[in-house]
N, C-alpha and C positions, 0 to 999 in steps of 0.2 A: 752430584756436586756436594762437597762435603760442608758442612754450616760452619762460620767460623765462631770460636769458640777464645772467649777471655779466661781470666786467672780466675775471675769469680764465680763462671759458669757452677761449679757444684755449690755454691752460697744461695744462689735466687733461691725466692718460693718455690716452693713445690718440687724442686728439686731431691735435695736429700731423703735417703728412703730410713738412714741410721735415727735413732732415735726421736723418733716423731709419735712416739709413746711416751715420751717425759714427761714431766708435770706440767713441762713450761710450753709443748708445743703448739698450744692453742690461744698462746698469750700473745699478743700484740704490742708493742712497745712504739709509741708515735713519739716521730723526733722531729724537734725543731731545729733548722738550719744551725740557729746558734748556739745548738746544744755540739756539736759535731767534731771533734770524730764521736760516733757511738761506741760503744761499748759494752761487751757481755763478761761479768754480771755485774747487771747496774746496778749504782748505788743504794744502798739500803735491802739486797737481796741477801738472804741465809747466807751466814757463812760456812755452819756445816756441813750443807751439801752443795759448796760452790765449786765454782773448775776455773782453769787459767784463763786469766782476760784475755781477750781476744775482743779487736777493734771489726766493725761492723763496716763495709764497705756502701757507704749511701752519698750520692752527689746530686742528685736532682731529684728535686720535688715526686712526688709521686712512686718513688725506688724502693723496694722491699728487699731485707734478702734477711738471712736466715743465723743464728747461733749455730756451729759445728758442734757443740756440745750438747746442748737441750732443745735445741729446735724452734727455742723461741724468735719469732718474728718482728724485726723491724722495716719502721714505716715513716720515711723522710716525710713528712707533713706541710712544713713549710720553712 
C-alpha cells in the first residue's frame, strides 16, 4: 500500500539529501506562531550569498521542515 504523500513531503526534516552541506544546514530557526508565514532568508541574513525567498511551510506547533536552498531548519515553537 502506497503512503500518501503531500506537496510538502520533500520539505520535512531529513528529508532532502541536495545541499545539507551548506553553511546553514545545521542551523535551526525557532518560530513563533506570530512570526508566520516563515520565511528563507530571514531577516538580517548575508545578502551576498542569499537565494530567492521562499515561504517555509509550518502550522502546528511542533512542525519542522526544511529551506530548498540551504537546508536550514525551521521549528514552529509556539
Amino acid at each position: 500500500m502506497e503512503e500518501k504523500r503531500d506537496i510538502f513531503d520533500d520539505l520535512r526534516v531529513g528529508q532532502p539529501k541536495i545541499g545539507q552541506r551548506t553553511p546553514h544546514a545545521e542551523k535551526v530557526v525557532e518560530v513563533r506562531h506570530e512570526d508566520l508565514p516563515a520565511y528563507c532568508p530571514t531577516p538580517g541574513s548575508s545578502v551576498w550569498n542569499g537565494h530567492p525567498r521562499v515561504y517555509i511551510p509550518l502550522k502546528n506547533k511542533g512542525d519542522e521542515a526544511r529551506c530548498i536552498y540551504c537546508s536550514a531548519i525551521f521549528r514552529l515553537v509556539s
